[in-house]
LOSE-133842 format. One record per atom (N, C-alpha, C, O): residue number from 1; residue in three letters; atom name; x negated, y, z. Coordinates in nm, 3 decimals. Each point is the difference from the previous one (the first is absolute). Example, Ala and Ser with C-alpha at 12.3 -4.5 7.8 and 13.67 -1.06 7.14 Angstrom:
LOSE-133842
  nr rest atom      xx      yy      zz
   1  ALA    N  -1.319  -0.569   0.780
   1  ALA   CA   0.089   0.119   0.000
   1  ALA    C  -0.090   0.120   0.000
   1  ALA    O  -0.104  -0.002   0.066
   2  SER    N   0.139   0.107  -0.138
   2  SER   CA  -0.082   0.119   0.006
   2  SER    C   0.077   0.109   0.073
   2  SER    O  -0.051   0.111   0.017
END
This chain:
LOSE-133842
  nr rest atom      xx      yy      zz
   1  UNK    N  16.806   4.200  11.869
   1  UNK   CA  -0.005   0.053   0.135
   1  UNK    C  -0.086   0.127   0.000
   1  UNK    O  -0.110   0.003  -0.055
   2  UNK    N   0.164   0.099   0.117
   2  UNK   CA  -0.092   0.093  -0.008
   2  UNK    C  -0.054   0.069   0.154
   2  UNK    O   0.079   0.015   0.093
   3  UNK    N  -0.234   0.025  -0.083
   3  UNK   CA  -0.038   0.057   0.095
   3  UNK    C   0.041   0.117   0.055
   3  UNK    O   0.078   0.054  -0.078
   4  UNK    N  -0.098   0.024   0.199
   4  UNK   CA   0.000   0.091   0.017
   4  UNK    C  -0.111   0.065   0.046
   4  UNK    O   0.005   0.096   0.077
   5  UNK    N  -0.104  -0.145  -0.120
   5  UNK   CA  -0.152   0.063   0.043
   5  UNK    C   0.022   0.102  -0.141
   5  UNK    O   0.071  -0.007  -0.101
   6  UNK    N  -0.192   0.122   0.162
   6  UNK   CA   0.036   0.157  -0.065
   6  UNK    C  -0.077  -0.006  -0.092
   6  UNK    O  -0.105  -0.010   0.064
   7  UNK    N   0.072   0.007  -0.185
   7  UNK   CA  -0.103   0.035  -0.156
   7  UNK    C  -0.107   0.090   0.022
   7  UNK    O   0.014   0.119   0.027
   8  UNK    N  -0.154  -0.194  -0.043
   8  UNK   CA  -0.116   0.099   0.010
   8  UNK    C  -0.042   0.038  -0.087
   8  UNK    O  -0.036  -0.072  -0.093
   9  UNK    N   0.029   0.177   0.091
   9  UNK   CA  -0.027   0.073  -0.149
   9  UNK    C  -0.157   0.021   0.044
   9  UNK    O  -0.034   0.033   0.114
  10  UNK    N  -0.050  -0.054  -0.214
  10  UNK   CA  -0.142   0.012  -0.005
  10  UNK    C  -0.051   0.172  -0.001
  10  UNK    O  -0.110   0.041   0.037
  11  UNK    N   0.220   0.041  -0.089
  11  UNK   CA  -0.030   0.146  -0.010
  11  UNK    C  -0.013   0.038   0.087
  11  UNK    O  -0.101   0.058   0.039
  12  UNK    N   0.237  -0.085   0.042
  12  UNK   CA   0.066   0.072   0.129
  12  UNK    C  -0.125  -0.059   0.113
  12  UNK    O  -0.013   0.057   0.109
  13  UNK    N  -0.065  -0.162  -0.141
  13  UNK   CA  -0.092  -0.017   0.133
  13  UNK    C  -0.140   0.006  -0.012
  13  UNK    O  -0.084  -0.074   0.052
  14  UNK    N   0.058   0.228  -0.169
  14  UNK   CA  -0.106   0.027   0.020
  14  UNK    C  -0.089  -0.069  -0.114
  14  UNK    O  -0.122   0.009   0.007
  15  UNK    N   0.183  -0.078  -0.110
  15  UNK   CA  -0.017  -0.072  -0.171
  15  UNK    C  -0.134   0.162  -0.045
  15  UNK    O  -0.121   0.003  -0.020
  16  UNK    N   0.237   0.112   0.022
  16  UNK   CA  -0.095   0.103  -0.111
  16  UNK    C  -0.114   0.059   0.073
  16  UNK    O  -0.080   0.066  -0.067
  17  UNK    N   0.057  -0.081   0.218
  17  UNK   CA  -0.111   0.009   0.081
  17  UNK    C  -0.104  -0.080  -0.069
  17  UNK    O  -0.110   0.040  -0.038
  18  UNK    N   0.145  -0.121   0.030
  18  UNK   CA  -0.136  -0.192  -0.007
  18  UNK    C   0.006   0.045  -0.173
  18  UNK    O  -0.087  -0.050  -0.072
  19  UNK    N   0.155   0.113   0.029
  19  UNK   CA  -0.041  -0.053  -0.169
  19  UNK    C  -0.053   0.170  -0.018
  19  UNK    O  -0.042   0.030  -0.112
  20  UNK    N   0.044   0.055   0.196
  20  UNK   CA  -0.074   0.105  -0.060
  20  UNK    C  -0.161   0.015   0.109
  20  UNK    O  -0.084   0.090  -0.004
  21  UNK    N   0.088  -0.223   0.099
  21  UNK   CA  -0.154  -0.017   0.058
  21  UNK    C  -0.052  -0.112  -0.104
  21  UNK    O  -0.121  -0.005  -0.023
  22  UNK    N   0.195  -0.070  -0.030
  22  UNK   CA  -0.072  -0.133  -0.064
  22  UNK    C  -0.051   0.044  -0.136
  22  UNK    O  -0.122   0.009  -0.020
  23  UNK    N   0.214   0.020  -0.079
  23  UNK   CA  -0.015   0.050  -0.128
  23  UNK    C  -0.102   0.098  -0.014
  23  UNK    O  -0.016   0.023  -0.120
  24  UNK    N  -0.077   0.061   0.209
  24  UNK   CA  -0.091   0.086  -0.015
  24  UNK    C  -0.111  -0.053   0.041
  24  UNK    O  -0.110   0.014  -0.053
  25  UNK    N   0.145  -0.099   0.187
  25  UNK   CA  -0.148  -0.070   0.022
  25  UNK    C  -0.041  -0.087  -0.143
  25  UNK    O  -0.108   0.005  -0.059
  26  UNK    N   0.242  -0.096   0.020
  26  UNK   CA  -0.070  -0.128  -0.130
  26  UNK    C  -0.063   0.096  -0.077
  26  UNK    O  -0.114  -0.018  -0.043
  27  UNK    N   0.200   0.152   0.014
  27  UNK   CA  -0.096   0.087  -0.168
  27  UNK    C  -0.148   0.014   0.043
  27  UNK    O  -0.094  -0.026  -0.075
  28  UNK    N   0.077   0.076   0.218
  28  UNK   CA  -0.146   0.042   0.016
  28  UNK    C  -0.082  -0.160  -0.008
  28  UNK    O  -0.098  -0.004  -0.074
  29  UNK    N   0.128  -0.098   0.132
  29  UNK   CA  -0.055  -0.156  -0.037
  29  UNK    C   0.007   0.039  -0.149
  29  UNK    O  -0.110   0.044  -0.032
  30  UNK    N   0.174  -0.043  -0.047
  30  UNK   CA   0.013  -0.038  -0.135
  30  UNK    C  -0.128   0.084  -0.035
  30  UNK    O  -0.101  -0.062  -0.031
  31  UNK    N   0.099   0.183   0.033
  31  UNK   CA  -0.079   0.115  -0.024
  31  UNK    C  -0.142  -0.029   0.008
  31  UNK    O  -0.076   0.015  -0.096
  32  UNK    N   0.044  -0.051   0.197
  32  UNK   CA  -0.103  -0.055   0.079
  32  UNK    C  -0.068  -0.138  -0.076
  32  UNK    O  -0.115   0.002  -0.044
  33  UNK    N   0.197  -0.112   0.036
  33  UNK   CA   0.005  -0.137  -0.055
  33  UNK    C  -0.063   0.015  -0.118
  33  UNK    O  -0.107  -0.051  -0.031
  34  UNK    N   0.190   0.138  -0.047
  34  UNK   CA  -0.002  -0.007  -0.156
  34  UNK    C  -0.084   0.092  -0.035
  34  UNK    O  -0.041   0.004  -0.116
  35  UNK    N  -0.003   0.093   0.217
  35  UNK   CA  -0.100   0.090  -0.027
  35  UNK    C   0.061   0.101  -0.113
  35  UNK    O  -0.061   0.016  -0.106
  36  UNK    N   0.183   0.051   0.133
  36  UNK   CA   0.093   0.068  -0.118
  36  UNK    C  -0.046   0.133   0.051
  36  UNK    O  -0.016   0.018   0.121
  37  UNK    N  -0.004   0.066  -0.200
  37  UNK   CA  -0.025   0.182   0.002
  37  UNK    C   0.077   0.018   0.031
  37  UNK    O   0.100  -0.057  -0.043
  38  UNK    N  -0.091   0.202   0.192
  38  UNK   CA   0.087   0.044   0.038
  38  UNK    C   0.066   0.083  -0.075
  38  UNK    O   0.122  -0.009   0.008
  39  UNK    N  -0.173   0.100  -0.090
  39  UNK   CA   0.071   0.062  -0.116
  39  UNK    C   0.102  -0.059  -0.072
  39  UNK    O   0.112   0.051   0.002
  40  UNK    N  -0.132  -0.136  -0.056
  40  UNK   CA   0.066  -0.116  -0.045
  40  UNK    C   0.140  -0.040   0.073
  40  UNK    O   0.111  -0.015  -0.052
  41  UNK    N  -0.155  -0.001   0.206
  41  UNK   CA   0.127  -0.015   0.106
  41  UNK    C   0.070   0.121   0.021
  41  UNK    O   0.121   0.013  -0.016
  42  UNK    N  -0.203   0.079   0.054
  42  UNK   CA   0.126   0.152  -0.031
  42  UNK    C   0.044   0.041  -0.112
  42  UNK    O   0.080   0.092  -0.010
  43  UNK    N  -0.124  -0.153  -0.079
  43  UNK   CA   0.072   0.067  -0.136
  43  UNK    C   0.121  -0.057   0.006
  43  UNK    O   0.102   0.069  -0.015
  44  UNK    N  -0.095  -0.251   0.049
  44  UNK   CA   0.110  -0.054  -0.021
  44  UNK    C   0.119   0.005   0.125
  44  UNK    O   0.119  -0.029  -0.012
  45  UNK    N  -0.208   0.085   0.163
  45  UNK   CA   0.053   0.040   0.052
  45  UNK    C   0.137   0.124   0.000
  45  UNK    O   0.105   0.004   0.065
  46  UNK    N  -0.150   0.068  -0.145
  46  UNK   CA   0.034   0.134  -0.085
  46  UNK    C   0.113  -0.026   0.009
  46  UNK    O   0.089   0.036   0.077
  47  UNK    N  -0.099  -0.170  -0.249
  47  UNK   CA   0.088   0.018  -0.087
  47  UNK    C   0.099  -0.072   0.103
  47  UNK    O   0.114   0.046  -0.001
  48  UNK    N  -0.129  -0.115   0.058
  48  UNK   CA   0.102  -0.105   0.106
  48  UNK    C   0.066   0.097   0.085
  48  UNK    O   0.117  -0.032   0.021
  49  UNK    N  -0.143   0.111   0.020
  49  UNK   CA   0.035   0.097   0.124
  49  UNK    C   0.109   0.057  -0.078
  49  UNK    O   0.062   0.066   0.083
  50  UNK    N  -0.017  -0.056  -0.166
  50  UNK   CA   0.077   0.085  -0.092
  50  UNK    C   0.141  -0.040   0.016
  50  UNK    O   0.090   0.062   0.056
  51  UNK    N  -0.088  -0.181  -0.118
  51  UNK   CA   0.133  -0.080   0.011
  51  UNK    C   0.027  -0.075   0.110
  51  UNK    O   0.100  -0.071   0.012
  52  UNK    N  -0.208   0.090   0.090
  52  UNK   CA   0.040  -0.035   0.157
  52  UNK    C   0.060   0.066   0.035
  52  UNK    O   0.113  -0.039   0.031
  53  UNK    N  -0.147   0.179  -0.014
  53  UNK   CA   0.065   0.092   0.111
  53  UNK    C   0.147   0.040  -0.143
  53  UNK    O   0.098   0.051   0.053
  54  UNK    N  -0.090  -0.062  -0.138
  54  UNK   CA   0.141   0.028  -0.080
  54  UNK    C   0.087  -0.109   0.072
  54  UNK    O   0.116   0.020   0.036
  55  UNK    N  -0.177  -0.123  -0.020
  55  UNK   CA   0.122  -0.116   0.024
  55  UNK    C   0.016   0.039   0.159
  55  UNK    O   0.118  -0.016   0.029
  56  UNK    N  -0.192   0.062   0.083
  56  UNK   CA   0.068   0.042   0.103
  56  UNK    C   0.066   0.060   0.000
  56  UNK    O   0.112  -0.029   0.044
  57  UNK    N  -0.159   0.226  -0.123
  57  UNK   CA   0.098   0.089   0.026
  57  UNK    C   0.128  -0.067  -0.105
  57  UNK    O   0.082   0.091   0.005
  58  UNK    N  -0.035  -0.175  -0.077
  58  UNK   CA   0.154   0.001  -0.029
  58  UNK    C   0.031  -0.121   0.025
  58  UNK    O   0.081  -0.059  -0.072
  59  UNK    N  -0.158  -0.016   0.207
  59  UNK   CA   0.094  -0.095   0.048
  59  UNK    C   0.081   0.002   0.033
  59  UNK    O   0.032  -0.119   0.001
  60  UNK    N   0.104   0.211   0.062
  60  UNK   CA   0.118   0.027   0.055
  60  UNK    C   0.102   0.083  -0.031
  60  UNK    O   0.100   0.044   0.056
  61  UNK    N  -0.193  -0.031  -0.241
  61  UNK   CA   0.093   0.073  -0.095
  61  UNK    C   0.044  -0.097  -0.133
  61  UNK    O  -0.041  -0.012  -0.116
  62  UNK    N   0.188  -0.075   0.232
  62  UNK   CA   0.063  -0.087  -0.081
  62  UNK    C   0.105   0.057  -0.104
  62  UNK    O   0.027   0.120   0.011
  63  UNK    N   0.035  -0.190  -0.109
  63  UNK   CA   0.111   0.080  -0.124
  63  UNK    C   0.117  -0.115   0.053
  63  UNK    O   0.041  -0.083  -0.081
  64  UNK    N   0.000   0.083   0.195
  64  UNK   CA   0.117  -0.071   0.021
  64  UNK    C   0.080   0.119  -0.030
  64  UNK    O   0.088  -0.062  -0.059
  65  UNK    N  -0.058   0.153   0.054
  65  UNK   CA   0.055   0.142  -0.031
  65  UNK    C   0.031   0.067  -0.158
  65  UNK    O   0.082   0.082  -0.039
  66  UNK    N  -0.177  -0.151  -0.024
  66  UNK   CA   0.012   0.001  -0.136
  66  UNK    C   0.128  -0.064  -0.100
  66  UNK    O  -0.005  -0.120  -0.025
  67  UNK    N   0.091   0.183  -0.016
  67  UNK   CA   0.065  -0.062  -0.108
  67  UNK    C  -0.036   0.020  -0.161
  67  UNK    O  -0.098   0.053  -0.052
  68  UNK    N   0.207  -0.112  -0.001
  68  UNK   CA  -0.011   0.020  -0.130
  68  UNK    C   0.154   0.111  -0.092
  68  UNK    O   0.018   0.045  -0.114
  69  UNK    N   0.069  -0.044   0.263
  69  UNK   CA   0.098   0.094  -0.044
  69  UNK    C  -0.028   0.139   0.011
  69  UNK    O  -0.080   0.058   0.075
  70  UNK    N   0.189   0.005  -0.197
  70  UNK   CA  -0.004   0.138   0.001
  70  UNK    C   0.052   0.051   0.117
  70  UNK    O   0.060  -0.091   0.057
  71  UNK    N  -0.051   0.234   0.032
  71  UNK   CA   0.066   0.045   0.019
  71  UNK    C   0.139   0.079  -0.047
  71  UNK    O   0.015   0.058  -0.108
  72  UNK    N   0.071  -0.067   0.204
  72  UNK   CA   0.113   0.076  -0.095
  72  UNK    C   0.030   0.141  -0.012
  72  UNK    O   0.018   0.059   0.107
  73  UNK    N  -0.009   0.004  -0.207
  73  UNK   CA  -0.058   0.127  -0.055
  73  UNK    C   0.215   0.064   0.036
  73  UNK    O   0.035   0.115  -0.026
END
């Protein structure tokens, strides 16, 4: 039997809001907790920031378009 109530997507209601307020408050607890050098946290901050923002800018640069045939000459 199937419903017709509509699918909540955790993104669509505000998911990357709460995980980009939560995930910065825990690092500064962690920071704090563990008593870790901030140097230490921006360095690795750094290196993290790198392959973050790569994976945004070519999120919507899919290869459904891509083959493996030649064109015909």
């Amino acid at each position: 039997m199937q419903t017709n109530r509509p699918s909540t997507n955790l993104w669509k209601m505000g998911g990357w809001m709460a995980l980009t307020c939560v995930v910065p408050l825990l690092a500064l607890a962690a920071i704090f907790a563990f008593n870790i050098p901030l140097s230490t946290v921006a360095l690795f901050g750094i290196v993290l920031i790198c392959p973050a923002i790569h994976l945004l800018m070519m999120r919507n640069h899919g290869h459904a378009g891509h083959t493996n045939e030649r064109p015909d000459a």
